[in-house]
N, C-alpha and C positions, 0 to 999 in steps of 0.2 A: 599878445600875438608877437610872432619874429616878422622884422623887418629887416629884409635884406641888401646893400649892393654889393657889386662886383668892383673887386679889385686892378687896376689899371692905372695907365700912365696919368690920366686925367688928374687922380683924387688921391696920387701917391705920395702929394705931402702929408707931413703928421699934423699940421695944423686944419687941411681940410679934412683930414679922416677927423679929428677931432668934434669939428663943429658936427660933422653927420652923425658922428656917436651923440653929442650932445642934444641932436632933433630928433632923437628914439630911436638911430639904427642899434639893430643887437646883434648884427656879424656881416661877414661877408664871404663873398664865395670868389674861388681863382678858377679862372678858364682855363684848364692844363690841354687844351689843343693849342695853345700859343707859347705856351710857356712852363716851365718846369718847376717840382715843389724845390729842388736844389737851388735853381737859379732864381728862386722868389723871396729866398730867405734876409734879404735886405728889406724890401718890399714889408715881408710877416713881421720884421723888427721895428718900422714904423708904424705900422699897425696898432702893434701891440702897443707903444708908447704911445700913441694916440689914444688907446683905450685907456688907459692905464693911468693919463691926463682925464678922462673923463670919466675915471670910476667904474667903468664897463669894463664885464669878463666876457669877451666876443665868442662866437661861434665862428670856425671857420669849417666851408665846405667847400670842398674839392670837384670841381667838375671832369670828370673822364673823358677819355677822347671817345671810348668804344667803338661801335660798329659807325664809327659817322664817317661820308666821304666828304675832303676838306680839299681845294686848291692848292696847287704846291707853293712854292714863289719865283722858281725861275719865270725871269718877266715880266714881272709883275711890280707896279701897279702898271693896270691896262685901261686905257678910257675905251669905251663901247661906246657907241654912238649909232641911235635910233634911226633903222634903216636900211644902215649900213651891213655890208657882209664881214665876217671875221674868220680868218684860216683858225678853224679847233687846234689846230696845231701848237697857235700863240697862246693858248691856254693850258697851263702845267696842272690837266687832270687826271686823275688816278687810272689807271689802269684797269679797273671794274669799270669804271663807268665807259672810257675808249668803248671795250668792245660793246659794250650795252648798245650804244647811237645808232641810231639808223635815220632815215629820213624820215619829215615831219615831225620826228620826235623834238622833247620840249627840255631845255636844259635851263633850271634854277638854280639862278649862286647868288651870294648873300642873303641868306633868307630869303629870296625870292626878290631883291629888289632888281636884281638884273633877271633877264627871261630871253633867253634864243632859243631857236627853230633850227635845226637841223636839214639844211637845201642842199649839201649836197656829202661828199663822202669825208669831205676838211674843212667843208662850210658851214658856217651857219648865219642866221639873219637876225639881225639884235632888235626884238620889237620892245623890249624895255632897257634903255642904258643905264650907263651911271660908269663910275671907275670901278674897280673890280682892285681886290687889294690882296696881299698872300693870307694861305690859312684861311680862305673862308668858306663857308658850304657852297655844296654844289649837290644836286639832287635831280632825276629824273620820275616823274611820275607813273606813279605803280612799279617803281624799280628798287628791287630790296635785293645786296648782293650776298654771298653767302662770306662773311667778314666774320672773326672769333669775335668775342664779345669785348674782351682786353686786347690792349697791345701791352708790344714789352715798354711800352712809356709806359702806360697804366702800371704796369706790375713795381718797374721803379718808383714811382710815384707814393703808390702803396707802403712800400717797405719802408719809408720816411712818414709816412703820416702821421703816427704817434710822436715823433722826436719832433713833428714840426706842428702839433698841438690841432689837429685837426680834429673835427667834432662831427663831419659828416660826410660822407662820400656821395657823389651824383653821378648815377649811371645814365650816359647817354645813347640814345634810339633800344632802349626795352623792348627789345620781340618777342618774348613770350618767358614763360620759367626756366628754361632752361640757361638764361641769362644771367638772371640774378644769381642761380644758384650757381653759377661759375665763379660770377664776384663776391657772392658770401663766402664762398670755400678759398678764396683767392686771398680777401680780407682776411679770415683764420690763419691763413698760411703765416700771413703781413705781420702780425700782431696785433691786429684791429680789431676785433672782433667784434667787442662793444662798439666802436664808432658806430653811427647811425646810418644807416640806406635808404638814398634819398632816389626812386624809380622814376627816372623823369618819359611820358608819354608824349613822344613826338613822331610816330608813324603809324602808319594803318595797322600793319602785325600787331604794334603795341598795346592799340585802342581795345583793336577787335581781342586780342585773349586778356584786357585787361582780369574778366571772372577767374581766369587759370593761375593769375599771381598774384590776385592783389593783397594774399597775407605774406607774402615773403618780405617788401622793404617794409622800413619803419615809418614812411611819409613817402607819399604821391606826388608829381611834380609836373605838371597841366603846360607844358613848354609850348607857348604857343608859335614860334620861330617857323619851326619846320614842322609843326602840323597843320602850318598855311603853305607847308609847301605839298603836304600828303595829301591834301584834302582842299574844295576849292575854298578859299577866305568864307563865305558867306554862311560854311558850314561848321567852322570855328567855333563860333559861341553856342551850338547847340553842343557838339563835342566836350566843350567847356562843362556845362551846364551837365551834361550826364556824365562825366568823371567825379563831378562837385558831389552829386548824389550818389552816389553808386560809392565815395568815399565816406561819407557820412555813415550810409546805412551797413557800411561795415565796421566804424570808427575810427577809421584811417585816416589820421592829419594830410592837407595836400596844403601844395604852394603854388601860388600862383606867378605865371613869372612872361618876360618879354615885349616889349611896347609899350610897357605899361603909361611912363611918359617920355614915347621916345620922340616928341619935338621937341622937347629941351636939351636934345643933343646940340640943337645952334639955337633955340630961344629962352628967355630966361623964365619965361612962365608956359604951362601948359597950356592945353585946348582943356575946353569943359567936357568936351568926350572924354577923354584921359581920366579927369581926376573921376566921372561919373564911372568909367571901368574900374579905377581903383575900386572906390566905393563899393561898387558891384560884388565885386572879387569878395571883398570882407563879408559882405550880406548872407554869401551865398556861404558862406562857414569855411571859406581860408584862414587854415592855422599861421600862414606866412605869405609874404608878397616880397617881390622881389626888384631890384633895378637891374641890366644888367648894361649896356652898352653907354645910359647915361651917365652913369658915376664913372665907367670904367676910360672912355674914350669922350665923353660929351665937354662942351664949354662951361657948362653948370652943374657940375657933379653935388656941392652941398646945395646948393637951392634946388635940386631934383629931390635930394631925398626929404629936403623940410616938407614941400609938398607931400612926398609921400607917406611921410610919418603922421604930417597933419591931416590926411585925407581919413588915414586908417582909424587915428583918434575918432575921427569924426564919426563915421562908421560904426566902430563898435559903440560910441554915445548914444548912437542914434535906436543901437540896437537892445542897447539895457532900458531904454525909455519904453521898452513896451511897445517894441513897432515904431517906437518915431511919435506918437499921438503926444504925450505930454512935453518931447523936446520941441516938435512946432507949436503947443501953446502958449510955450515959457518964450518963444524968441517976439 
């Protein structure tokens, strides 16, 4: 199976990308909502000599910005504080979302770990804080704008992807086929054509016509980020669970990706929930799993991913034993 993380300031030496290659990662993927294939090319260049020190021919996948709304940075970072009111105004967000707001309504950014309420027409009231950083999502519930699928970053992006050795493209927020087949014909245009299409499911639109697309990319991508912001958390893992199958029974690789251990962003070992989700994830017949925020921005980028390589070993062991019965009699 691929084992993934994400490329970032954290894990940008060649010596830590090393050791990660050397505990079973087999590529990584760059978030190009923060950053650009042109200005990653130092970045791709340790990389590759990290692999290349550990005998690994990487995958690299490219994440789009697509229809996703992001914070700007004027002003930013901003601490929010529980409680407390905050003028929307000190918040540099997109213009779809502006007119969207009304009162009562619910405004998630970072993945959901900040959450205000909308009290008045520049207010709002922070019932979840945290500091709030540039570039990060922001989402309003049941709020889908009418956004083209690429930007002109995307399309730049694109037109480098082959010269800078990229192996898979990731479309972010999928609404339905008319999506993908904007970035397949966009990919042709690029010279990509063969590159692989990676459809990642992070919105209701996405979920609900998954039947309508699910032969156009080459692999499914179960983001659970922002479809804890589409849908309430608790309905995540059934979501999870009927993409897993509905993948399967059409033969379409999917990847599993987001949280996967994301308290090793500040600790150096996970929770036993963590590595039981990894685990999970592989049972359920993920072709790939992914790190993204731990390797890319966390304290323990290589002890994240030994964990998660060693999780996944474990997993499929578990899984060629015939169910598990003759690996807990041998232990």
């Amino acid at each position: 199976m691929e084992i993934y993380g994400t490329l970032g300031p954290a894990c940008g030496d060649i010596a830590v990308l090393e050791t990660m290659f050397r505990a079973g990662m087999t590529g990584l993927r760059l978030n190009l909502s923060h950053v650009t294939l042109e200005e990653s090319r130092p970045l791709l260049e340790r990389m590759r000599a990290a692999a290349d020190a550990a005998g690994i021919r990487p995958d690299l996948l490219i994440d789009l910005q697509g229809p996703e709304l992001r914070v700007g940075r004027e002003g930013l970072p901003l601490t929010l504080v529980p409680g407390e009111t905050v003028l929307l105004s000190r918040i540099p967000l997109p213009q779809a979302v502006r007119r969207a707001l009304c009162p009562a309504c619910e405004l998630l950014l970072d993945d959901g770990k900040i959450l205000l309420r909308v009290c008045a027409e520049d207010e709002a009231l922070v019932l979840r804080g945290g500091t709030l950083l540039p570039q990060k999502s922001v989402a309003i519930p049941g709020f889908s704008p009418e956004l083209p699928a690429l930007t002109e970053q995307d399309h730049e992006n694109l037109s480098l992807a082959r010269a800078c050795g990229v192996t898979g493209v990731m479309q972010s927020f999928v609404r339905g086929r008319s999506d993908l087949l904007e970035v397949k014909n966009a990919m042709e245009n690029h010279g990509c054509k063969d590159i692989k299409l990676y459809a990642k499911i992070e919105s209701r639109a996405g979920f609900f016509s998954l039947a309508d697309w699910i032969d156009l990319p080459d692999v499914l991508v179960i983001a659970r980020g922002d479809l804890g912001n589409a849908f309430p958390l608790w309905e995540v893992p059934a979501i999870q669970k009927s993409v897993a199958a509905r993948a399967k029974a059409a033969g379409k690789p999917f990847l599993v990706v987001t949280q996967m251990l994301a308290s090793m962003e500040n600790n150096p070992v996970p929770t036993r929930a963590e590595v039981s989700d990894v685990f999970n994830a592989v049972l359920d017949g993920a072709s790939a799993v992914m790190l993204t925020g731990e390797t890319a921005a966390g304290r323990y980028p290589a002890e994240a991913m030994t964990y998660l390589c060693n999780t996944a070993r474990q997993a499929q062991a578990w899984l060629q034993e015939e169910g598990g019965s003759e690996w807990i009699t041998s232990r």
